[in-house]
C-alpha positions, 0 to 999 in steps of 0.5 A: 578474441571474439564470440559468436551469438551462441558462443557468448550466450551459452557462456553467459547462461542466457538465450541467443534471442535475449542478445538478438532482441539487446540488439534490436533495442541498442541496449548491446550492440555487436562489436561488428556483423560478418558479410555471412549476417552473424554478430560478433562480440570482443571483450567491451561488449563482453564486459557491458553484456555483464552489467546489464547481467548483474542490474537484470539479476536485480529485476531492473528494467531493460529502459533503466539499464540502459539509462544507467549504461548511457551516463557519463557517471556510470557508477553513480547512475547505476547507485541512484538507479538501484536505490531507487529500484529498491524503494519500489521493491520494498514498497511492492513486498508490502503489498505483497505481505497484505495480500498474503495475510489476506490469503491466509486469512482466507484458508483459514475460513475455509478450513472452518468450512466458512465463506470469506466475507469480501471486506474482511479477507479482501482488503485491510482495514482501511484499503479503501481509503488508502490514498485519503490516510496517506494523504494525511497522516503518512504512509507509516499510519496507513502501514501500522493499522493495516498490520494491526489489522491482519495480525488479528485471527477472524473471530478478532476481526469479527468482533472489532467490526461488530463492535463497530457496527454498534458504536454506530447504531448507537449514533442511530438511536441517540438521534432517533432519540431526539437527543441534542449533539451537545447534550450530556447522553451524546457527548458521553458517546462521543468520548467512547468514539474517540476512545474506539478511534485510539485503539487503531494504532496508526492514528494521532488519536492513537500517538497521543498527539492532541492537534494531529487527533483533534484534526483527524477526527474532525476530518473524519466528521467531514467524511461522515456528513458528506461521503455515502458510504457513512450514510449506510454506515450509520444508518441514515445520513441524519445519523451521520451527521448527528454523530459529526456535529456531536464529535465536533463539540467534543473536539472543541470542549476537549482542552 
C-alpha cells in the first residue's frame, strides 16, 4: 500500500508542504519518487511519519527529532530527548508564570487609573541580579523570593521598597553623622539590615543557615562598595561603603 503527498497528508491531519519540507531536510523521505515527479509512502514512512507526529505534538524541534530517529537506542534517545524537552519547558513556564504576574501587576495599576512604575511591574525582585543569585545561592533561592515578590499586592510592593529606601538613608545619615562603622548607633543599624535581609525568603539569612548568611551578607557588602547602582542606592558611594564596613564587623562579631 502506498500513498501519495496529499493522500498521507489529509490522513495525517497536516499540510502537503510540511511532508515536502520533511523531505527537503531528510528528516522523512519517500519510499520512492514516480517517473511523473510524485513521492510516494509505504507503511515504514507511514510508521515514522507517526513518531515525528506524536514528538512534534510535544513542541520538540525538528533537529532534535531527527537525532531521536537516527539513534540505534531509538527509545531510549526519544526518553532522554523528552526529559530533556521537558526540564526547558518547565524552566520556560516559570518565566512565563513571572511574566504574567507582571502583567497582572500592571492592570491592576491601571485600573486604579495609575502608571506602572517600570522596577516594579516589570521585573521581580531581584531580576536584575538573576544570574549573580543563582550564581550563589541556587535557582530555588532565586525562584522563592521572586514568588514572594509578585504575591505581594502594590500597595505591599510599595511599601517594602519605601521601607527599603529608608533602611538606606539611614546608612546616609549615620555616615553624614560621622559615626564609626563599629560604633554602638551603626551596629544597632546593622542588626536591623540583616533582619530586613531575613524577611526575603530565598536567602540563608532567611533559612537560618548562619555560614551561608554570614557569606551573603558579606558579598553583598562587596556589591555595595564596588557596584554603582548601590552608590545611587544609597545615596553616595561613601555611604555605601560605610554601611559595607559596618555589616562586615557585625558579621564577624556575630557568634
Amino acid at each position: 500500500m502506498e500513498w501519495t503527498v496529499k493522500e498521507l497528508a489529509e490522513r495525517a491531519g497536516i499540510s502537503g508542504r510540511t511532508l515536502r519540507h520533511y523531505h527537503r531536510i531528510e528528516l522523512l523521505n519517500p519510499d520512492r519518487v514516480g517517473s511523473n515527479g510524485y513521492r510516494y509512502y509505504g507503511s515504514d514512512a507511514v510508521a515514522r511519519l507517526q513518531r515525528i507526529l506524536l514528538l512534534r505534538s510535544a513542541g520538540m524541534a525538528l533537529a532534535d527529532i531527527a537525532a531521536v530517529l537516527a539513534s540505534e537506542e531509538t527509545s531510549e534517545a526519544e526518553r532522554e530527548a523528552l526529559e530533556t524537552h521537558l526540564a526547558r519547558l518547565a524552566s520556560d513556564r516559570e518565566t512565563i508564570d513571572r511574566r504574567i504576574a507582571a502583567v497582572q501587576h500592571t492592570l491592576a495599576m491601571r485600573r486604579e487609573g495609575q502608571e506602572p512604575q517600570m522596577d516594579v511591574m516589570l521585573q521581580g525582585f531581584n531580576d536584575s541580579y538573576e544570574a549573580e543569585v543563582v550564581q550563589r545561592w541556587g535557582r530555588d533561592a532565586f525562584d522563592a523570593s521572586n514568588r514572594w515578590w509578585h504575591a505581594k499586592s502594590i500597595s505591599q510592593q510599595r511599601e517594602w521598597k519605601n521601607n527599603a529606601e529608608s533602611l538606606l538613608a539611614r546608612w546616609r545619615e549615620l555616615h553624614d553623622e560621622g559615626h564609626e562603622p563599629d560604633s554602638a548607633i551603626a551596629q544597632e543599624h546593622a542588626g536591623v539590615h540583616l533582619e530586613w535581609f531575613a524577611a526575603i525568603p530565598g536567602t540563608p539569612t532567611h533559612s537560618g543557615d548562619t555560614k551561608k548568611a554570614a557569606a551573603m551578607v558579606l558579598g553583598m557588602a562587596d556589591q555595595y562598595e564596588s557596584n554603582p547602582e548601590f552608590h545611587r542606592s544609597f545615596g553616595s558611594e561613601a555611604s555605601a561603603s560605610f554601611a559595607a564596613r559596618a555589616l562586615r564587623i557585625h558579621v564577624q562579631q556575630t557568634p
